[in-house]
N, C-alpha and C positions, 0 to 999 in steps of 0.2 A: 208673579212674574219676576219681579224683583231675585225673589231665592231660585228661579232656574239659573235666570242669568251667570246669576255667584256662582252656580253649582257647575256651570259650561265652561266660566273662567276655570274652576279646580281644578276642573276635569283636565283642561287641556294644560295648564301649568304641570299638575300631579305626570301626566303625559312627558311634557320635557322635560321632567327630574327625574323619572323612572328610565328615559331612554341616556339622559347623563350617564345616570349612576350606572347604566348596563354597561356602557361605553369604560366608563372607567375602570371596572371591574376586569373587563376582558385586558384591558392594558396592563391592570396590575400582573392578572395573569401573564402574560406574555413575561413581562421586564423578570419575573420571580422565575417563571421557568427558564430565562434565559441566564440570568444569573447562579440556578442550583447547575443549571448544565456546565456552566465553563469549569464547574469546582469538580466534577465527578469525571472521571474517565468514563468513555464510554468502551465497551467492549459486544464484540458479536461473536456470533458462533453460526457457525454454521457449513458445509459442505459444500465444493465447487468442484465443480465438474466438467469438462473441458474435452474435445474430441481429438482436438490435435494440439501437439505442443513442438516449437521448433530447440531443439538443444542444441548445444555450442562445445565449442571444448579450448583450452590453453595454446594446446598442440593440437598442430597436425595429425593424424595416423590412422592405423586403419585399426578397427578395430577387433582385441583379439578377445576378450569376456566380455560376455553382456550381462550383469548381477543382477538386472530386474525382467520382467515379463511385461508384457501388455496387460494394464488394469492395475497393476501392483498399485499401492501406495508408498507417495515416498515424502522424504525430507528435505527441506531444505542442506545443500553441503553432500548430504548422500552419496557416494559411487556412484554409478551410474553402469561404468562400463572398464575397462581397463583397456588401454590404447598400446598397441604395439611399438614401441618407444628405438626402438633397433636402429634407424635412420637416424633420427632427432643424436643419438648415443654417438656414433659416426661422427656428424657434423660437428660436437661438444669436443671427440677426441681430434677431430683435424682441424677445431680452429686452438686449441690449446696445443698444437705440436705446430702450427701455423705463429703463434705466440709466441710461443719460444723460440724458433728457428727466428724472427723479427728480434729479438731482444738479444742473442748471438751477434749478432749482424750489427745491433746497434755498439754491444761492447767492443765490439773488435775496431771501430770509430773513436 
């Protein structure tokens, strides 16, 4: 009677030192994988794929080449398109003869 007894205590001691030890185990893991990850970049690869995309531009204009097709792959920076600039060129030479004609005006003050 006496040796189950001991053997029920073991049993169930043996029990909370086995589910310690698991517990602790997993922690180590964690802290050591969190630790090798902050020291490694990580890097992905992989391909993204998108139906629509909104593009934008600097300038106004309309546009006079279009350098990609539908599906192309492209780059970041890449052309895109080439903008008809004729307007924007205008506005550059009449505020620069706008410029000057102000600074006439101021010397003659």
């Amino acid at each position: 009677m006496e040796k189950e007894k001991v053997m029920e205590k073991f049993k169930t001691v043996d029990v909370k030192y086995v589910g310690i030890g698991v517990l602790i185990a997993i922690l180590l893991y964690f802290i050591v994988d969190y630790i090798v990850a902050k020291r490694e970049d990580k890097i992905y690869y992989g391909v993204l794929e998108m139906d629509k995309i909104n593009v934008s531009s600097e300038i106004p204009g309309k546009i006079e080449v279009l350098y990609v097709d539908d599906g192309y792959v492209v780059k970041k920076g890449q052309e895109l398109v080439a903008i008809d600039d004729k307007e924007n060129r205008l506005k550059v030479e009449n505020s620069e003869i706008n410029l000057k004609s102000s600074e006439n005006q101021l010397q003659k003050l």
